[in-house]
C-alpha positions as CSV (number, residue, x, y, z in Angstrom):
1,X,-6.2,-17.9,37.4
2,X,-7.2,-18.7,34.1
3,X,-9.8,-17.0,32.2
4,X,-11.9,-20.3,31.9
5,X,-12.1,-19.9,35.9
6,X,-12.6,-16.5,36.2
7,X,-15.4,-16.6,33.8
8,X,-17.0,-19.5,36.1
9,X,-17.2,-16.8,39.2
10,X,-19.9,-15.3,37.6
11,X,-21.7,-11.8,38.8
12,X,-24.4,-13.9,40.7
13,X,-21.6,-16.0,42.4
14,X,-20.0,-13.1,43.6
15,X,-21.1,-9.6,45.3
16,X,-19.5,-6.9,43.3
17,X,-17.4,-5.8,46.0
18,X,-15.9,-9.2,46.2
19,X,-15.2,-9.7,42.3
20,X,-13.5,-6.4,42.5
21,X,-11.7,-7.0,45.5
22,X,-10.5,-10.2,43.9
23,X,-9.3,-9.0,40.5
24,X,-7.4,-5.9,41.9
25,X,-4.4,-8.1,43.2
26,X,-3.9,-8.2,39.1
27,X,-0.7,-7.1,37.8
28,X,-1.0,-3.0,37.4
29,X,2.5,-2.2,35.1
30,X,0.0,-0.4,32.6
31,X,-0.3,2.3,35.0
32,X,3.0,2.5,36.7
33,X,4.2,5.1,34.6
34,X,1.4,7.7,35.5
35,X,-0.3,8.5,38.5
36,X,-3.4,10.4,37.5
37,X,-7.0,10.2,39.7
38,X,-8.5,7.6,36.8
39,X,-5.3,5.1,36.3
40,X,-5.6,4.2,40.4
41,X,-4.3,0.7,40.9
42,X,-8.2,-0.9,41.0
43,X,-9.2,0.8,37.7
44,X,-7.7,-2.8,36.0
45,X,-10.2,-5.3,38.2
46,X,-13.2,-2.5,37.5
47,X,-12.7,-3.2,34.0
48,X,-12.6,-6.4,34.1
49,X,-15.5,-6.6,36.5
50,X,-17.4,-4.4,34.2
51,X,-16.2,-6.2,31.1
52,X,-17.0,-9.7,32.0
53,X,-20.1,-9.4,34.7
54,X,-21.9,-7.0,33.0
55,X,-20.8,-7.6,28.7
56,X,-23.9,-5.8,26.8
57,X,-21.6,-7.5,24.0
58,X,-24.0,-10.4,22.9
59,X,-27.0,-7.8,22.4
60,X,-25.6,-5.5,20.7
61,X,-24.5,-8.5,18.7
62,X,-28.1,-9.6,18.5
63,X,-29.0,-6.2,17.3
64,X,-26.8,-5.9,14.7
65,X,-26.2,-8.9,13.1
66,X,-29.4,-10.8,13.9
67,X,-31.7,-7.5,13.5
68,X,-30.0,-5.7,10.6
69,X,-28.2,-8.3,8.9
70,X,-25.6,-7.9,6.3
71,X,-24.0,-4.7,5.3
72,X,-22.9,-4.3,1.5
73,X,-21.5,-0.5,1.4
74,X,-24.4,2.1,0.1
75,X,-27.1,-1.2,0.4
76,X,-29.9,0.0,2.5
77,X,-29.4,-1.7,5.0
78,X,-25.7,0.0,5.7
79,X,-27.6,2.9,5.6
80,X,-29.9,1.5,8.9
81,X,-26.3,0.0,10.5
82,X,-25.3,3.2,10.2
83,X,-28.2,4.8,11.9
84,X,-28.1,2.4,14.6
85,X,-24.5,3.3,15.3
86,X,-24.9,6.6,15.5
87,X,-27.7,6.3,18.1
88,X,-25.7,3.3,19.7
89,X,-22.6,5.5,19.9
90,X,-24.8,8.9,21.1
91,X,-27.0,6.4,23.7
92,X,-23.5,5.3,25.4
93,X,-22.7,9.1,25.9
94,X,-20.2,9.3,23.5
95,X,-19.7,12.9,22.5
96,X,-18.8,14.5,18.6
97,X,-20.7,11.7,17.0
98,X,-21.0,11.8,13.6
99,X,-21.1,10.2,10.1
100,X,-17.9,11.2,7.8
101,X,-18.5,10.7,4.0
102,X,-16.1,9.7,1.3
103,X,-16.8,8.8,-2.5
104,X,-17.2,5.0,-2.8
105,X,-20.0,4.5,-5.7
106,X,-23.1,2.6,-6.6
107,X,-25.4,0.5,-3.8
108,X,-26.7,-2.5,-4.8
109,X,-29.1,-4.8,-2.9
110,X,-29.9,-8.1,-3.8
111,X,-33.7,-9.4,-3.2
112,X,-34.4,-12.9,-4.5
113,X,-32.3,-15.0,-6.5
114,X,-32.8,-18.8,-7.7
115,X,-30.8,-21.2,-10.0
116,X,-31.6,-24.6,-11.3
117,X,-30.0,-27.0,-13.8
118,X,-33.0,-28.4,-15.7
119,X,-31.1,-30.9,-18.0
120,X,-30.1,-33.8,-18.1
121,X,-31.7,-33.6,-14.7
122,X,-33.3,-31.1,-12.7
123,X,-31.5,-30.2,-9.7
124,X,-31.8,-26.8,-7.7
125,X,-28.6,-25.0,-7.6
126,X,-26.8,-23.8,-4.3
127,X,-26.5,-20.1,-6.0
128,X,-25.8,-16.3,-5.6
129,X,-25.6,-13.1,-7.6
130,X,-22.2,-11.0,-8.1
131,X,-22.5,-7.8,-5.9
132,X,-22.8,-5.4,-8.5
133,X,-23.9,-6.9,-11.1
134,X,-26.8,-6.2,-12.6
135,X,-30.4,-8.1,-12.7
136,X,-32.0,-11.0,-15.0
137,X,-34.8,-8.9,-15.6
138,X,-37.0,-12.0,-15.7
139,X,-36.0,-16.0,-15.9
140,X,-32.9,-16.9,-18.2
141,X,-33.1,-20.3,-19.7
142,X,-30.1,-21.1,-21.4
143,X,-27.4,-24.4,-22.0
144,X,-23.8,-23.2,-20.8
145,X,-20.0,-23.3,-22.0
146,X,-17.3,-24.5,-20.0
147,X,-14.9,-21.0,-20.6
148,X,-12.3,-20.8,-18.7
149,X,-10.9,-17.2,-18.5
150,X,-8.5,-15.7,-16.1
151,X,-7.0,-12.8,-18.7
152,X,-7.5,-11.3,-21.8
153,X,-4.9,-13.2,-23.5
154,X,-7.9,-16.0,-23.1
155,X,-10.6,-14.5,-25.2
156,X,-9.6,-15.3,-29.0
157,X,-9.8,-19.0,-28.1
158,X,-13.7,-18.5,-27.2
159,X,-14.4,-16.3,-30.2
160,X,-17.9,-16.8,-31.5
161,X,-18.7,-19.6,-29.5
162,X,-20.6,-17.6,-26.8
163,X,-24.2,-16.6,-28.2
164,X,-26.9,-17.8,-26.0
165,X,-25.0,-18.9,-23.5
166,X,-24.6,-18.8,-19.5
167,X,-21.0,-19.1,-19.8
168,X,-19.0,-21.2,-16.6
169,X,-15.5,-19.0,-16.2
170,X,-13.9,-21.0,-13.9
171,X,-11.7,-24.0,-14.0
172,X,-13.6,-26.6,-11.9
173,X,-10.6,-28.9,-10.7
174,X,-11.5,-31.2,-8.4
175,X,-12.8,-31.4,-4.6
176,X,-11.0,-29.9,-1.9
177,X,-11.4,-31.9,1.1
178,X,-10.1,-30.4,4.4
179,X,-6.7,-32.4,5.7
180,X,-7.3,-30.3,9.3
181,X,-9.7,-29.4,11.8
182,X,-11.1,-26.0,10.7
183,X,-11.3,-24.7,14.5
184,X,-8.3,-24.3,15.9
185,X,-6.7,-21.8,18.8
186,X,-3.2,-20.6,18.9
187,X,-0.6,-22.3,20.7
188,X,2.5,-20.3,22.1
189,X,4.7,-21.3,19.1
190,X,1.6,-19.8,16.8
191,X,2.4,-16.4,18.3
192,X,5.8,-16.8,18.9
193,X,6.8,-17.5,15.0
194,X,5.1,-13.9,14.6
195,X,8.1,-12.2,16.3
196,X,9.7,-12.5,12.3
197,X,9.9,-9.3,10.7
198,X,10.0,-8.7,7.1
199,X,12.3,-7.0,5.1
200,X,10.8,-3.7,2.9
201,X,11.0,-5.2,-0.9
202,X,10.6,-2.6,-3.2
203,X,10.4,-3.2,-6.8
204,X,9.7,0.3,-8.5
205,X,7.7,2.8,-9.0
206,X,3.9,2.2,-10.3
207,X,4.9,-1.8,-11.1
208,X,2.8,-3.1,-8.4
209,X,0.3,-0.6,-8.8
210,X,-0.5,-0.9,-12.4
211,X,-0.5,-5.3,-12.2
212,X,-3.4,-4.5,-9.4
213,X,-5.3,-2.1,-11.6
214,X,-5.1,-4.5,-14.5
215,X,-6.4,-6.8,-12.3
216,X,-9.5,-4.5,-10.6
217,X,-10.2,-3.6,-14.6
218,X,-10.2,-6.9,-16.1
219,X,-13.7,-7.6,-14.6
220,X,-15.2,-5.4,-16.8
221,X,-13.2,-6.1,-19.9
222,X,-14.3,-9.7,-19.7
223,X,-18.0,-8.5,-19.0
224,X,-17.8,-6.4,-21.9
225,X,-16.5,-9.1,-23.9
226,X,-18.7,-11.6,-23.2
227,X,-21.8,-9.4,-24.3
228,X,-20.3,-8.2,-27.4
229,X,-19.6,-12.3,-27.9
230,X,-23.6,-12.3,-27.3
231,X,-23.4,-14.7,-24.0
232,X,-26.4,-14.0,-21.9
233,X,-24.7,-14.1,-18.2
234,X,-21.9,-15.4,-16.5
235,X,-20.8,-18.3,-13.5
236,X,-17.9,-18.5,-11.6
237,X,-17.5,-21.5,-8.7
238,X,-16.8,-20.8,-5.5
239,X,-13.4,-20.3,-4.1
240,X,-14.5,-22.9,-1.0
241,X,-16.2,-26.5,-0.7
242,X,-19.2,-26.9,1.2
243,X,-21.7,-25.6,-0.4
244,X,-19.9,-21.7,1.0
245,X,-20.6,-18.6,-1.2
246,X,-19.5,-15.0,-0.9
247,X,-21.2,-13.2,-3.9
248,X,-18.1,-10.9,-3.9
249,X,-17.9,-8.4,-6.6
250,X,-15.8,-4.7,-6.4
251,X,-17.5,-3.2,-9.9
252,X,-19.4,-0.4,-7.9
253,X,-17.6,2.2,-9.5
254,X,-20.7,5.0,-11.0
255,X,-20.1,4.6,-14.8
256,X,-18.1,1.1,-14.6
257,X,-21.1,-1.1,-14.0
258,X,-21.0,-4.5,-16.1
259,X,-24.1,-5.0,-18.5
260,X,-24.5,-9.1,-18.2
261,X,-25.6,-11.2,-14.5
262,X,-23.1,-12.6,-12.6
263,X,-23.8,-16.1,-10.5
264,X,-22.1,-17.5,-8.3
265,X,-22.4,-21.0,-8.1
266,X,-21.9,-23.7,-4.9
267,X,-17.9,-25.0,-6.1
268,X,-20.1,-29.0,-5.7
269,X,-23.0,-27.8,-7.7
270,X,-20.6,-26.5,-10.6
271,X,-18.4,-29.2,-10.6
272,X,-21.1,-31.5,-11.7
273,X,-22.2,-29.2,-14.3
274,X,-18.6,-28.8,-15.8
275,X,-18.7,-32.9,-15.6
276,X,-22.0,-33.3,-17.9
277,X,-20.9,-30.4,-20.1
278,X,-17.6,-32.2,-20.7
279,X,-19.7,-35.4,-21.9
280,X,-22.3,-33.7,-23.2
281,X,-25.0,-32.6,-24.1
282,X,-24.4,-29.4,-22.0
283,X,-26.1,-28.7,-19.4
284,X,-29.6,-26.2,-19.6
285,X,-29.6,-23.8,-16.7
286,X,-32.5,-21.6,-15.3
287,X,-31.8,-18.5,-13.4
288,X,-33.4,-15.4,-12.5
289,X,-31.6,-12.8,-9.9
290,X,-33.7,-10.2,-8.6
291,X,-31.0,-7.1,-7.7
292,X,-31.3,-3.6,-8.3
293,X,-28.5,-0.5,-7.9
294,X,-29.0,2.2,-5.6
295,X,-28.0,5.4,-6.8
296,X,-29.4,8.1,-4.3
297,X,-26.1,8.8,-2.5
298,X,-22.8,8.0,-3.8
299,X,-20.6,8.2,-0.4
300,X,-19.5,5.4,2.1
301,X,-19.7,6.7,6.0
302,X,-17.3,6.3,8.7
303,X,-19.1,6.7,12.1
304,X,-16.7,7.9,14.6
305,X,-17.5,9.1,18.1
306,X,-15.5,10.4,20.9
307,X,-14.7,10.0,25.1
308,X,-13.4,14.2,25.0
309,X,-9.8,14.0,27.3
310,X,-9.0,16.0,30.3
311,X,-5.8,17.1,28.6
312,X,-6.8,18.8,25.2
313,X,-2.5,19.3,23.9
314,X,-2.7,15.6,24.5
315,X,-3.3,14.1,21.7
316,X,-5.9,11.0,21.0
317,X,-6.0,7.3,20.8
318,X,-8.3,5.4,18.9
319,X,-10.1,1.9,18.6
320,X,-12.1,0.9,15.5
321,X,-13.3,-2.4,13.1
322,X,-14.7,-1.6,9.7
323,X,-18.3,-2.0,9.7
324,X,-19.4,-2.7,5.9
325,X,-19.6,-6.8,5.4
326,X,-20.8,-8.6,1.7
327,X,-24.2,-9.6,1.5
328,X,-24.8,-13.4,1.4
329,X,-24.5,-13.9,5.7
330,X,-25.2,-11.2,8.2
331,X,-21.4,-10.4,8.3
332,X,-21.0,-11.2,11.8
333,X,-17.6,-12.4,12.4
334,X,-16.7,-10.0,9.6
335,X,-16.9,-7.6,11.2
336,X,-19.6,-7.4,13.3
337,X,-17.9,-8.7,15.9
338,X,-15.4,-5.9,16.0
339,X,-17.7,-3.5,15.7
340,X,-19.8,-4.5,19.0
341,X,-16.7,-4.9,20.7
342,X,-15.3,-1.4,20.0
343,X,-18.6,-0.2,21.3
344,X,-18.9,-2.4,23.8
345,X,-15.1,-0.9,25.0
346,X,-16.9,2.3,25.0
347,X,-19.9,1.3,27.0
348,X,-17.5,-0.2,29.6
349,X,-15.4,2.9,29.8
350,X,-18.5,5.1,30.0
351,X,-19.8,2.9,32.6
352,X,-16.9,3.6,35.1
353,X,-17.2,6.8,34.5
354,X,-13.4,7.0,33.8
355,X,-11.7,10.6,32.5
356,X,-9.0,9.9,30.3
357,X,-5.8,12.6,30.0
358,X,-5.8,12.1,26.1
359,X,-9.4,11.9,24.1
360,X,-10.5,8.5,23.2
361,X,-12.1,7.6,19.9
362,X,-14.2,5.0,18.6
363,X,-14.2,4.5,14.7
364,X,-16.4,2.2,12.3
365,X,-15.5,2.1,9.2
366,X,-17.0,1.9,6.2
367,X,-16.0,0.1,2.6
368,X,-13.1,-1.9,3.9
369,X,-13.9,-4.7,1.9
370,X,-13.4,-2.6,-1.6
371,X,-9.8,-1.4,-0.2
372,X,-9.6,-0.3,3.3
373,X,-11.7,3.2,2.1
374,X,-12.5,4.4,5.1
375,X,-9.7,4.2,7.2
376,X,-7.8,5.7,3.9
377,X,-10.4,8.7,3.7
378,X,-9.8,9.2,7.7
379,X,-5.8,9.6,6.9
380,X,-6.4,11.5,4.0
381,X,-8.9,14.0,5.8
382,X,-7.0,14.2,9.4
383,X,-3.5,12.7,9.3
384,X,-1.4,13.5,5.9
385,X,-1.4,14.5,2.3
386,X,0.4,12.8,-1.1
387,X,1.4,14.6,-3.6
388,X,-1.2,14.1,-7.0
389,X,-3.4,12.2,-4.9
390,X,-6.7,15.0,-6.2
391,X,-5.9,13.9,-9.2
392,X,-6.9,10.1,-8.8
393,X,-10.3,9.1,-9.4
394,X,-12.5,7.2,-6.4
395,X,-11.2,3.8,-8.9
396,X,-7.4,4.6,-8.8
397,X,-7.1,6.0,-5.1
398,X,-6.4,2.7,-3.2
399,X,-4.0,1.4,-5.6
400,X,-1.8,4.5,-5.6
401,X,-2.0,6.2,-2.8
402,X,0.7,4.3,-1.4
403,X,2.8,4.7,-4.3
404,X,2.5,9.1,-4.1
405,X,5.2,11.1,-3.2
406,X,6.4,13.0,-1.2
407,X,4.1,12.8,1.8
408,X,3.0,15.5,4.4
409,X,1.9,15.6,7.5
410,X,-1.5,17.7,8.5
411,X,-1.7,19.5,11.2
412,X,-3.9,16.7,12.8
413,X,-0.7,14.4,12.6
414,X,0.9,14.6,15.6
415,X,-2.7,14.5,17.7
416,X,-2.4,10.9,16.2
417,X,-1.4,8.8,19.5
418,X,-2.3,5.1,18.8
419,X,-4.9,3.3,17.2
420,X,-6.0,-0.5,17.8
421,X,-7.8,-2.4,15.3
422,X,-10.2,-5.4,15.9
423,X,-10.5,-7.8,12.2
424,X,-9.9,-11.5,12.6
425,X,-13.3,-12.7,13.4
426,X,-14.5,-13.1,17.4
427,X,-11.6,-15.3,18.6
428,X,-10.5,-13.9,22.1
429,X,-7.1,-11.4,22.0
430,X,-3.7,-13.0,22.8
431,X,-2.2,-9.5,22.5
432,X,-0.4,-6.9,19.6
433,X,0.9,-7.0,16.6
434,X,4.1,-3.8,17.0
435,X,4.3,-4.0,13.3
436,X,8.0,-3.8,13.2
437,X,8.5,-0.8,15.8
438,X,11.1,-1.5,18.0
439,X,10.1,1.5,20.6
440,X,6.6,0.7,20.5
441,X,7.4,-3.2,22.4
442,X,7.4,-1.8,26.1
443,X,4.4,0.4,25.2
444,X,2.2,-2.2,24.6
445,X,3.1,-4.7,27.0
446,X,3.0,-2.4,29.8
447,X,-0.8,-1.8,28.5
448,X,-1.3,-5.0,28.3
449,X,0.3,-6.5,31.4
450,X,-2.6,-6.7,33.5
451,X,-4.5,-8.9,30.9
452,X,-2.1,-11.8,30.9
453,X,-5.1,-13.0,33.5
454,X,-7.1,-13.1,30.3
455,X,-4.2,-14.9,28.3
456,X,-3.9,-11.0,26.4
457,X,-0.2,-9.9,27.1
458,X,1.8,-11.2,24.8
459,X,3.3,-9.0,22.2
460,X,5.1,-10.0,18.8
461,X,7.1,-7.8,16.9
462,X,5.8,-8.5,13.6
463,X,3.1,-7.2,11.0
464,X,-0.1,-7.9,9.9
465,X,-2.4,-6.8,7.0
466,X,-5.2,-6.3,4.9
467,X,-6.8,-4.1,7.3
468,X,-7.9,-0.8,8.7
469,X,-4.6,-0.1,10.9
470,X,-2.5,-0.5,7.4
471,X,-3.1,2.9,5.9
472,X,-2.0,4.5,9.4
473,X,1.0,2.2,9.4
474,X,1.7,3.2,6.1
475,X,2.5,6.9,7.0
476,X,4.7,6.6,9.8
477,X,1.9,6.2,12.5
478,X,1.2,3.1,15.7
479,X,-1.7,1.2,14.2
480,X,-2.2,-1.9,15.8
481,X,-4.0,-4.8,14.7
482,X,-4.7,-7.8,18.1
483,X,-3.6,-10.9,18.1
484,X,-6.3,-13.3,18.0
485,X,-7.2,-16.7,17.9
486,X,-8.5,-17.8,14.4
487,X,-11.5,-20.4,15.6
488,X,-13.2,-21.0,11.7
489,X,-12.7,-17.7,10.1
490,X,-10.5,-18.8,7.4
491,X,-11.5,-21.7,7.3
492,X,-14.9,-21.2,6.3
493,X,-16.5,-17.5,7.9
494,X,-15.0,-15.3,6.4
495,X,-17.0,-13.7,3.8
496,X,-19.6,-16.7,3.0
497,X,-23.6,-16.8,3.6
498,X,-22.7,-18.7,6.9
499,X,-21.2,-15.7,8.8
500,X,-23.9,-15.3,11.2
501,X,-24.7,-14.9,14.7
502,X,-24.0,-18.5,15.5
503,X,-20.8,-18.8,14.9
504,X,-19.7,-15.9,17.3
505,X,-18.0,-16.9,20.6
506,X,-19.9,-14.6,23.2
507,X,-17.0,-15.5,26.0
508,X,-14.2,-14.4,23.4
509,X,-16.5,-11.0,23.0
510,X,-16.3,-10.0,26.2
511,X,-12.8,-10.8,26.6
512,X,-11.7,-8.9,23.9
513,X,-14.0,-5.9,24.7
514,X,-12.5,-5.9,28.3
515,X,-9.2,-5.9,26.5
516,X,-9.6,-3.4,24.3
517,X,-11.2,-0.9,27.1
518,X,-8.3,-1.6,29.2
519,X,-5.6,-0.6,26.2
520,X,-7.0,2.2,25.4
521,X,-7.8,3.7,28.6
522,X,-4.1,2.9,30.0
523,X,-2.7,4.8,26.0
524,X,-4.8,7.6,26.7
525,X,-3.2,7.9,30.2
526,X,0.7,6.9,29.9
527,X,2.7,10.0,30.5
528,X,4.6,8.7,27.3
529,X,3.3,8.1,23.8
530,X,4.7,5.3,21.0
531,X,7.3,7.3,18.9
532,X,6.2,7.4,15.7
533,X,7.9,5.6,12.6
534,X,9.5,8.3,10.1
535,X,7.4,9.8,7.4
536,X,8.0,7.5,4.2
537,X,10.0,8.8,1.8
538,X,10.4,7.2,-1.9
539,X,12.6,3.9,-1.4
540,X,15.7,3.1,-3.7
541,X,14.1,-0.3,-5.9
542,X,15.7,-3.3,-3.7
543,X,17.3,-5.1,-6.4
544,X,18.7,-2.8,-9.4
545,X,19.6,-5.5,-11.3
546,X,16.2,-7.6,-12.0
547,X,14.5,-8.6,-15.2
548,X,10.7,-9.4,-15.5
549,X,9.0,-10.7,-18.0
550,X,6.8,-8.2,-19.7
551,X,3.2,-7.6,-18.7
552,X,0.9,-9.7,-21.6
553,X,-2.1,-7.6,-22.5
């Protein structure tokens, strides 16, 4: 049966009894290897009855992203998400909920914004302010430079041409049409050419890590350039056509805030500018942003609550998405979408009133978009240590922790069981990512085999990254990011002002949430557990031999 056609049966179409009935002929390999009261051979089809008849998914959906909107880590209204959660999590039943802090910086909350070319014609501008940047204080009125500047090396050719001016930083280049259709769902040889794994390439100590400070700290070396040059804000285009902006900035950092206002400007609408300021006269431009920095509490939250386990020598698993999302949409395929599906996996294993041998948790994390903080200040509270890494400031931590040796493992380490991360927008799962772990393969399929109903069993030996499941990876332990089929999130979700409630797929919700409560409950219950990776230890640099050129100031 396919998932199209089981979705079609409908709770009204069928009595309870009968949808169950139906469903519990499903393959049951997740729980062959254990034979405890809660993994009976019909707890599969009540999940999936529970999951798909019943999905609170689209509410809490509604609630968050449609009734609190965007979530910019320390704004106010993170600090209302996270409220919500917490009650969320404590209304489901969930027990140990609470709110974990870690240093992360400055809020910042953006209120009104406008920007309009007034010469040679006037023409409103598609427009938003930098996150973290500060205020017009009032209207600016000003004609603007076509600067382009991408390093220091860049600066001595704009000496003293800068005074009075809204200076345009980026290259314009030309349009970017799209060649493909930017909704698209994976195909077998999609998943199947993620079976490659990787290689480790290791290049030496602190070189990576000091090209991406360089890079984090160049923002504020070109703000304070530009001031002392006496330019009264900044533009940079956005990094997608169609009238998309993000508004992403990272200079949250308490005592690293930039002095001059940041815009970002619609990549058409700057284009034309950068076209009349090459033929001149330049373009006059009228902005005034309305933001202000919130400085009353200084720490990011994880919320993390708990199913407690029969079996308390057992160990846990764990499901989470990062919560946090930039400002200009209401962050709802990022990640909003994983977050009501990890509670909605909750609400569906609370429902069936299921007793799991190992504890289950449920995680939401905050600050991943400024470096995966959260899930780094879970491993650094609960799972392992790095030598030095006290010593780092809140600015330095997520570019070299990684880098610290030796490493060693808490106490809490070996609690560590699994953990499953939802961040790829609200396509449906097509299965796991085993990240390069051999031993983990039959682990996951087995949890998974009773969703290849709901095209979810597939598993694929290699990695993914840039999310929450790295920083367990990274120490030895099973993170797991899903498989999942893209839909638009690349393509033009993920982090713009059109990341809203619209462009979730309530049928891939529910699906996934089914998944995920499936997963986890058959991880807490398997006699077995994933063996874990080894501890990392300093590599040797892969090639001895290489040159570079030298870093350019």
């Amino acid at each position: 049966m396919t998932f199209r056609n089981f979705l079609m049966l409908g709770a009204a179409a069928l009595a309870p009894t009968v949808a169950v009935a139906g469903i519990a002929a499903l393959p049951v390999a997740a729980f062959a290897q254990d034979s405890e009261p809660d993994d009976a051979p019909e707890i599969d089809a009540r999940i999936m009855d529970e999951g798909l008849n019943r999905s609170e998914v689209q509410m809490l959906a509604h609630e968050l992203v449609d009734g609190i909107g965007a979530r910019l880590t320390n704004s106010p209204n993170m600090r209302k998400a996270e409220s919500w959660a917490v009650d969320k999590m404590r209304d489901l039943g969930l027990k140990n909920v609470r709110k974990e802090g870690f240093e992360f910086g400055r809020g910042w909350e953006h209120l009104a914004s406008s920007a309009t070319m007034l010469t040679p014609r006037e023409v409103e501008l598609t427009a938003t302010p930098v996150a973290w940047t500060p205020g017009t204080n009032g209207v600016i009125e000003a004609e603007v430079v076509v600067a382009p500047i991408s390093e220091r090396a860049h600066f001595e050719a704009y000496r003293g041409q800068l005074a009075g001016k809204i200076v345009m930083i980026s290259i314009p280049g030309m349009g970017d049409e799209p060649t493909r259709a930017p909704f698209r769902r994976l195909d077998s040889s999609d998943i199947s050419s993620r079976n490659d794994v990787d290689l480790p390439n290791y290049s030496g100590e602190g070189e990576s890590v000091e090209r991406s400070l360089k890079r984090r700290k160049f923002a504020l070396e070109l703000d304070e350039f530009l001031a002392a040059e006496g330019a009264v804000a900044w533009a940079k285009m956005s990094y997608r056509d169609g009238k998309l902006l993000h508004g992403t900035g990272y200079t949250h950092h308490v005592g690293m805030s930039p002095k001059l206002p940041g815009i970002e400007i619609a990549a058409e609408d700057y284009r034309r500018i950068a076209r009349f300021a090459k033929t001149g006269p330049a373009p006059r431009l009228r902005i005034e942003n309305d933001v202000r920095f919130v400085d009353g509490d200084t720490q990011a939250y994880n919320i993390i609550g708990e199913m407690a386990g029969s079996d308390p020598s057992a160990g846990y698993v764990m499901a989470g998405a990062h919560f946090d999302s930039w400002y200009t949409g209401d962050g709802a395929v990022d990640n909003g979408s994983g977050s009501v599906v990890v509670l909605e996996a909750a609400r569906i294993l609370k429902a069936l009133g299921v007793k799991p041998k190992r504890t289950i948790k449920f995680a939401l994390w905050g600050a991943e978009e400024q470096g995966l903080l959260g899930s780094l200040a879970y491993a650094r509270r609960h799972l392992v240590s790095r030598a030095g890494e006290n010593d780092l400031s809140a600015f330095e931590l997520s570019s070299r922790w990684r880098d610290l040796y030796p490493v060693t493992a808490k106490p809490g380490y070996s609690d560590f069981k699994a953990y499953f991360n939802m961040d790829n927008g609200s396509g449906k799962f097509r299965g796991l990512h085993a990240e390069g772990n051999p031993a983990a393969e039959p682990y996951l399929r087995s949890w998974l085999s009773s969703y290849g109903v709901l095209d979810a069993g597939r598993v694929v030996s290699g990695s993914t990254g840039g999310t929450d499941h790295v920083y367990f990876q990274a120490v030895g332990l099973p993170g797991y990011q899903f498989i999942q089929d893209p839909l638009d999130y690349f393509a033009r979700l993920h982090h713009t002002n059109v990341d809203t409630f619209d462009h979730l797929r309530p049928d891939d919700l529910r699906q996934a949430a089914t998944v995920m409560a499936g997963v986890l409950l058959a991880a807490a219950n398997d006699k077995g557990s994933i063996p874990k990776m080894p501890l990392p230890v300093r590599p040797n640099v892969t090639d001895p031999f290489e040159y570079e050129y030298p870093e350019t100031d």
